[in-house]
N, CA, C and O atoms as a DFTB+ gen file, in Angstrom:
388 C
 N C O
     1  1       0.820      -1.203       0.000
     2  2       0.000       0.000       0.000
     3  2       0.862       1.264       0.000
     4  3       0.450       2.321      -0.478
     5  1       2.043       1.125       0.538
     6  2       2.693       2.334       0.706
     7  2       3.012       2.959      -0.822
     8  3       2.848       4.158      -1.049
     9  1       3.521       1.947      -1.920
    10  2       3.806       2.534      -3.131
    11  2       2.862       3.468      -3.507
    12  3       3.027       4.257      -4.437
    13  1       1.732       3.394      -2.711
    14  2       0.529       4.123      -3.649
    15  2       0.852       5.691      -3.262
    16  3       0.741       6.619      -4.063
    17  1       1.279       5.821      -1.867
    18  2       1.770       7.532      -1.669
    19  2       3.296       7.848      -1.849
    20  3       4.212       7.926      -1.030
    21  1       3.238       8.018      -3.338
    22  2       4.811       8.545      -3.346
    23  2       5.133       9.874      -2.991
    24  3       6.239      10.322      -2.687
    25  1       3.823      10.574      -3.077
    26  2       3.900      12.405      -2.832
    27  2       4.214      12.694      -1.275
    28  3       5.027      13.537      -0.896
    29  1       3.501      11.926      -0.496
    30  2       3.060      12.664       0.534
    31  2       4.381      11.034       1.499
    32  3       4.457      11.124       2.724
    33  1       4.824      10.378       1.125
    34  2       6.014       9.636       1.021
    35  2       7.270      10.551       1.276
    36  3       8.008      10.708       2.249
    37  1       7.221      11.038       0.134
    38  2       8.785      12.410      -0.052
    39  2       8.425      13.107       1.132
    40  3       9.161      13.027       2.116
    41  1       7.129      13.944       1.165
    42  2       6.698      14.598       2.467
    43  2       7.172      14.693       3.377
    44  3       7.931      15.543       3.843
    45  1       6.543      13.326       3.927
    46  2       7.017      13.230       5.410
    47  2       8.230      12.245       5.620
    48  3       8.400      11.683       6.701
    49  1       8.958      12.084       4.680
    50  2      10.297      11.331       4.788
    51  2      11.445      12.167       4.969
    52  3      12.485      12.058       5.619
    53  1      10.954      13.042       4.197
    54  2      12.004      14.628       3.698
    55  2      11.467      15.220       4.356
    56  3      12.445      15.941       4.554
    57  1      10.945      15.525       4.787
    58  2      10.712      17.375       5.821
    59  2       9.828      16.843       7.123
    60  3       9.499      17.613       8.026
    61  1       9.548      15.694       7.112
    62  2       9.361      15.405       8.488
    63  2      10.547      14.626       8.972
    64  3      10.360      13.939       9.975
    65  1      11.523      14.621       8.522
    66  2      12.709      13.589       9.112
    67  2      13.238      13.410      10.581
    68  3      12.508      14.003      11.376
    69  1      14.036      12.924      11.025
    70  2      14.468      13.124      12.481
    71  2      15.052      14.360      12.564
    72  3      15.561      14.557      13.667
    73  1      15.147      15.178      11.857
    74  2      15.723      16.670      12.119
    75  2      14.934      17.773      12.320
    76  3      15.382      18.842      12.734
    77  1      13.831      17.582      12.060
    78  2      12.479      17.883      11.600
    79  2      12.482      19.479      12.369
    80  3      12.619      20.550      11.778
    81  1      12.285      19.272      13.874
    82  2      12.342      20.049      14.644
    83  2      13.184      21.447      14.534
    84  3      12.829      22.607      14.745
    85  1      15.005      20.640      13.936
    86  2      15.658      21.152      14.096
    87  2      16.260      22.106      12.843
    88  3      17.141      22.966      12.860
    89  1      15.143      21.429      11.399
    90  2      15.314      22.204      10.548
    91  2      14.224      23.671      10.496
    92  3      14.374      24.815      10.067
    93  1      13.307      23.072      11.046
    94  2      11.675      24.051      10.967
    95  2      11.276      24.338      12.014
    96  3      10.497      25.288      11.928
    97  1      11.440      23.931      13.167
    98  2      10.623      24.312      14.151
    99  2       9.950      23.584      14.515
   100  3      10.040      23.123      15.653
   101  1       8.834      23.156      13.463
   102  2       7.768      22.717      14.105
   103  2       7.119      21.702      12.693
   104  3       7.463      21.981      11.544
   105  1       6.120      20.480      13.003
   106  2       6.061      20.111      11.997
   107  2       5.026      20.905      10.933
   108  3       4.979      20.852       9.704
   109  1       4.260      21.620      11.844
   110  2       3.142      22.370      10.344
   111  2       4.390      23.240       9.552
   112  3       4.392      23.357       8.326
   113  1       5.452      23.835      10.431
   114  2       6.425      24.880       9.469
   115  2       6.988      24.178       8.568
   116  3       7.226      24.856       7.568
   117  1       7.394      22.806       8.464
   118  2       7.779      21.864       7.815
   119  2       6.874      21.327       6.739
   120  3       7.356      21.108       5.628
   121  1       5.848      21.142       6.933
   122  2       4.777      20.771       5.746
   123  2       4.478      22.372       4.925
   124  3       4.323      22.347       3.704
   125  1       4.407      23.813       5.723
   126  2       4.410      24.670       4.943
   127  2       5.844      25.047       4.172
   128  3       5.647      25.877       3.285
   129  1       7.075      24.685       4.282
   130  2       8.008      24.784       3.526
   131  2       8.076      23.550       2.263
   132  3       8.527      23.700       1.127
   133  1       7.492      22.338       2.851
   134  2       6.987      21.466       1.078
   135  2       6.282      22.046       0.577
   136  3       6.364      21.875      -0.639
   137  1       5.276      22.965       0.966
   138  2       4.093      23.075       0.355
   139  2       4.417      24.709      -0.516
   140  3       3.536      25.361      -1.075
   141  1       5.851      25.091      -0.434
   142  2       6.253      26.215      -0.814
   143  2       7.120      26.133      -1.614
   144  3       7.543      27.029      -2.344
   145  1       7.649      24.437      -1.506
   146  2       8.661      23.917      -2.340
   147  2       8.080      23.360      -3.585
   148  3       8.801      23.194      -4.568
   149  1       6.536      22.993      -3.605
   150  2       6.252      21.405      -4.191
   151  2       4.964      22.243      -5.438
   152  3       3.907      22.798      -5.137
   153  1       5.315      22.130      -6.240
   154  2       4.510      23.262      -7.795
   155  2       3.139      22.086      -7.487
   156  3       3.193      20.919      -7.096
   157  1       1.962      22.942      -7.843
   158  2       0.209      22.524      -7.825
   159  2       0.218      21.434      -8.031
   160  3      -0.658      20.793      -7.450
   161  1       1.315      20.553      -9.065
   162  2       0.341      19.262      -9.220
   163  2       0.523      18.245      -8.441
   164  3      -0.163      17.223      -8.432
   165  1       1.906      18.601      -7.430
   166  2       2.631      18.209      -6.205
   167  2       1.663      17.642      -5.214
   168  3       1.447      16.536      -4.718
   169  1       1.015      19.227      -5.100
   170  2       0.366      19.630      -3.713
   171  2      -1.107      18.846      -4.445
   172  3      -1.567      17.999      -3.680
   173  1      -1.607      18.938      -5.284
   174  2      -2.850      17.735      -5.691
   175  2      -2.718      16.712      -5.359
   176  3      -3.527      15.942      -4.840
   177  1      -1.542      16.568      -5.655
   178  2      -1.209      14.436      -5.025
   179  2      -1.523      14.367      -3.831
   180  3      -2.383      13.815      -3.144
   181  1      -0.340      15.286      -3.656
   182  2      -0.392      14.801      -1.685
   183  2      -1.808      14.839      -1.243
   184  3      -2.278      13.944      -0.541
   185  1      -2.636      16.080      -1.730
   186  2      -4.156      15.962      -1.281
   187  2      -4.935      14.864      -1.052
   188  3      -5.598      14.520      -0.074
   189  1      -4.636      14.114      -2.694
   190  2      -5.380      13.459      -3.388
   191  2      -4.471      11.873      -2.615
   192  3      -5.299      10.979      -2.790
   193  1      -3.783      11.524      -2.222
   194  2      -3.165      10.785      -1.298
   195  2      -3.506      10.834       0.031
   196  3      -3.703       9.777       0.632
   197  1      -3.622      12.030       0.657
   198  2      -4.595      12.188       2.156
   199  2      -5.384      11.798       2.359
   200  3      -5.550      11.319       3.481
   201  1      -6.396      11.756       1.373
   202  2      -7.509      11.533       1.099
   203  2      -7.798      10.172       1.346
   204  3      -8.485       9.667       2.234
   205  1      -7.038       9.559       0.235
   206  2      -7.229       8.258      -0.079
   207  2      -6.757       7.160       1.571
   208  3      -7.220       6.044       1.806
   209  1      -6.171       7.608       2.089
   210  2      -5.560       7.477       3.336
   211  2      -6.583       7.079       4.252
   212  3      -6.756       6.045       4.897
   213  1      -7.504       8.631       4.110
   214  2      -8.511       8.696       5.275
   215  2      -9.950       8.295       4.945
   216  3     -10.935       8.441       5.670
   217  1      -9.894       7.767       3.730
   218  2     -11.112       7.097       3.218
   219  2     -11.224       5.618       2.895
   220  3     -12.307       5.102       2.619
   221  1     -10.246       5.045       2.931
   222  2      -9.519       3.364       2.841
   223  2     -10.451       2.674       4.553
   224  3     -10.796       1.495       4.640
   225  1     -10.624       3.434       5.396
   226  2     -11.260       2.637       6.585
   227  2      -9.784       2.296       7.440
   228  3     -10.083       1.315       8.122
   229  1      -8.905       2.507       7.613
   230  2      -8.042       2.119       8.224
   231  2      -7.953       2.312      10.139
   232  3      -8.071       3.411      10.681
   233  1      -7.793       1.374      10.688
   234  2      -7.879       1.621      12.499
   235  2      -6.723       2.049      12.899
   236  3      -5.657       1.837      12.321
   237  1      -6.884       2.694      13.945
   238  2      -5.443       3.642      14.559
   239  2      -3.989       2.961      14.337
   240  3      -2.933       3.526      14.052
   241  1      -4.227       1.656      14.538
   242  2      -2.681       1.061      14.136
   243  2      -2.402       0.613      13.046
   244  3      -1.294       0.087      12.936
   245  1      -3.173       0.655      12.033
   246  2      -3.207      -0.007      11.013
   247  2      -1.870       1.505      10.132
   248  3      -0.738       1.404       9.658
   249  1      -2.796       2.668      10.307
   250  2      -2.364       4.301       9.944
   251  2      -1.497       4.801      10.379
   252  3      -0.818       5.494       9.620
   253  1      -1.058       4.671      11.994
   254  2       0.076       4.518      12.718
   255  2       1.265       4.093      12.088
   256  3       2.354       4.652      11.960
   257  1       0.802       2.890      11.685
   258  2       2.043       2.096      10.822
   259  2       2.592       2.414       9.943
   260  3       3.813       2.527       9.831
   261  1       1.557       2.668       8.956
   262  2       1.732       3.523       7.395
   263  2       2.316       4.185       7.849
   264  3       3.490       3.898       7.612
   265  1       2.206       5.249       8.609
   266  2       2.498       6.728       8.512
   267  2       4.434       6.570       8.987
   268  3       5.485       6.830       8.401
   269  1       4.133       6.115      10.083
   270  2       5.967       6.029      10.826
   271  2       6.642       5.343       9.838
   272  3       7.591       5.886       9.273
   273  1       6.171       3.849       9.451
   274  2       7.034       2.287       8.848
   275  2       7.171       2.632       7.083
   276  3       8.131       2.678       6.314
   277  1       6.171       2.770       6.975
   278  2       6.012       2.808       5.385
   279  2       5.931       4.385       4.641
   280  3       6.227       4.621       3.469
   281  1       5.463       5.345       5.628
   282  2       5.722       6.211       4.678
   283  2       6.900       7.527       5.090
   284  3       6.950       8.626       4.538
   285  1       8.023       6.897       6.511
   286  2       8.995       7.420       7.004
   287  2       8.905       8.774       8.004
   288  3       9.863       9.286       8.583
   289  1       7.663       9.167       8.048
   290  2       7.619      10.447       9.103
   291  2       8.486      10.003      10.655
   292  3       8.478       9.003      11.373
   293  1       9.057      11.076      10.682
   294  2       9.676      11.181      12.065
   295  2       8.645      11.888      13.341
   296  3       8.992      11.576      14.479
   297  1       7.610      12.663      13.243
   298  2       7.181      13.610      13.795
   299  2       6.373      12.702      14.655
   300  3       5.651      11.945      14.007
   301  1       6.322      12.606      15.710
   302  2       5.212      12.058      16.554
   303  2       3.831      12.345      16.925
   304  3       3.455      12.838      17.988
   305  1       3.098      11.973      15.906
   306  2       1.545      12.765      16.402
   307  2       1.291      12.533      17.227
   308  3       0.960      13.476      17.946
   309  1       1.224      11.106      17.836
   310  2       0.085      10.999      18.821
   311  2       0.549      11.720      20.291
   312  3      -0.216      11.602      21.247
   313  1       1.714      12.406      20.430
   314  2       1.668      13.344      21.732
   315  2       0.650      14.610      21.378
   316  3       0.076      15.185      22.303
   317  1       0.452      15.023      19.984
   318  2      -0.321      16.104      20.154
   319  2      -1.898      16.235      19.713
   320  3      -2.643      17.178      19.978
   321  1      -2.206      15.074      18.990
   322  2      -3.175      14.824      18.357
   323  2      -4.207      13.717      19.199
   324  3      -3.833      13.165      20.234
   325  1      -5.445      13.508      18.636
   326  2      -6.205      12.329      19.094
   327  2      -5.405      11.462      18.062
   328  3      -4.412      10.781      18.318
   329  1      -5.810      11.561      17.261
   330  2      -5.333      10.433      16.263
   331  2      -5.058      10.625      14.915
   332  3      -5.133      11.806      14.576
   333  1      -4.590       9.376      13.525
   334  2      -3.506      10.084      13.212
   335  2      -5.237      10.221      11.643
   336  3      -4.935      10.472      10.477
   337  1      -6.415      10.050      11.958
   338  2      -6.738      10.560      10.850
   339  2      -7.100      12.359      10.838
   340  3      -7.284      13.136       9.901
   341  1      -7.094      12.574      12.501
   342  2      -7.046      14.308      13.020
   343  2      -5.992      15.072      12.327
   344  3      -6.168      16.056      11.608
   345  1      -5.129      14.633      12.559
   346  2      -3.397      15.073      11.737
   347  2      -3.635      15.015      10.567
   348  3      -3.576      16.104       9.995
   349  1      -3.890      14.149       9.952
   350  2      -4.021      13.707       8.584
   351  2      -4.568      14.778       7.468
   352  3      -4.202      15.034       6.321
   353  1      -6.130      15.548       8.735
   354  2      -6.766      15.821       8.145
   355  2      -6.126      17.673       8.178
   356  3      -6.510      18.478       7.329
   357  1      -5.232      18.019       9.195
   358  2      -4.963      19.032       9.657
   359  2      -3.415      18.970       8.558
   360  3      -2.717      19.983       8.536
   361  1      -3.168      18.249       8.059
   362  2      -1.946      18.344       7.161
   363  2      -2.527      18.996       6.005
   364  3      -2.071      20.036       5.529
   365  1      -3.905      18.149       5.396
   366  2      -4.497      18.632       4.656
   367  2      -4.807      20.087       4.105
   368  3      -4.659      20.685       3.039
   369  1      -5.364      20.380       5.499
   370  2      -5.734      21.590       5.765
   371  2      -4.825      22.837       5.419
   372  3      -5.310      23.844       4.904
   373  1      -3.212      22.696       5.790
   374  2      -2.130      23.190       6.096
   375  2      -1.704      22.815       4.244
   376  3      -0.798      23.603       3.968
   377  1      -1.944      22.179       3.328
   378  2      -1.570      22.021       2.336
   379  2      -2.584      22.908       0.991
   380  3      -2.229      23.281      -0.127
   381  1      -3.648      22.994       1.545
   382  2      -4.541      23.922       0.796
   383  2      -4.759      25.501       1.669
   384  3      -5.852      26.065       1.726
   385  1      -3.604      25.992       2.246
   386  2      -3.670      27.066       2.635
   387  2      -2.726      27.904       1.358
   388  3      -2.559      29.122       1.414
C-alpha cells in the first residue's frame, strides 16, 4: 500500500525527518516549507493521497504504521493529536492554505 503515496512519502520522509524540529521548528512549518517547495500538481497528489488514506477505513494502528514504517515520518503525532486521521486531516488543511 505504501507505493501508492509517493507524494506525501517524499513529504514526510524529507521534511518530516528526524531533524524535523531542528530544521523548521515545528512540523506544520515543515509541511508549509513542502508546500512552498512542491509546484500545484505536487500539492494535488499529496491531497489526493490524504484523502485516499482517510477514506480506505483504516484503524489507529493499522495508519500509525503507514504513517511512521512505510511512509517514514519522524514527527510524533500521537503526543499532540487524538489520532492520526485528526493530523491527517490538519496536514491537509495546512496544504490547501
Amino acid at each position: 500500500m505504501n507505493n501508492e503515496f509517493p507524494v506525501i512519502k517524499n513529504m514526510f520522509s524529507a521534511y518530516l525527518n528526524q531533524d524535523f524540529d531542528l530544521e523548521f521548528g515545528s512540523a506544520d512549518e515543515a509541511i508549509f516549507i513542502f508546500s512552498s517547495h512542491a509546484d500545484d500538481i505536487s500539492k494535488k497528489r499529496a491531497l489526493d493521497e490524504l484523502d485516499v488514506l482517510l477514506t480506505v477505513g483504516l484503524d489507529e494502528e493499522q495508519l500509525r504504521s503507514i504513517i511512521f514504517d512505510g511512509l517514514g515520518c519522524c514527527y510524533f503525532y500521537p503526543a499532540e493529536w487524538s489520532d492520526g486521521a485528526a493530523w491527517l486531516r490538519h496536514v491537509s488543511s495546512l496544504l490547501k492554505k
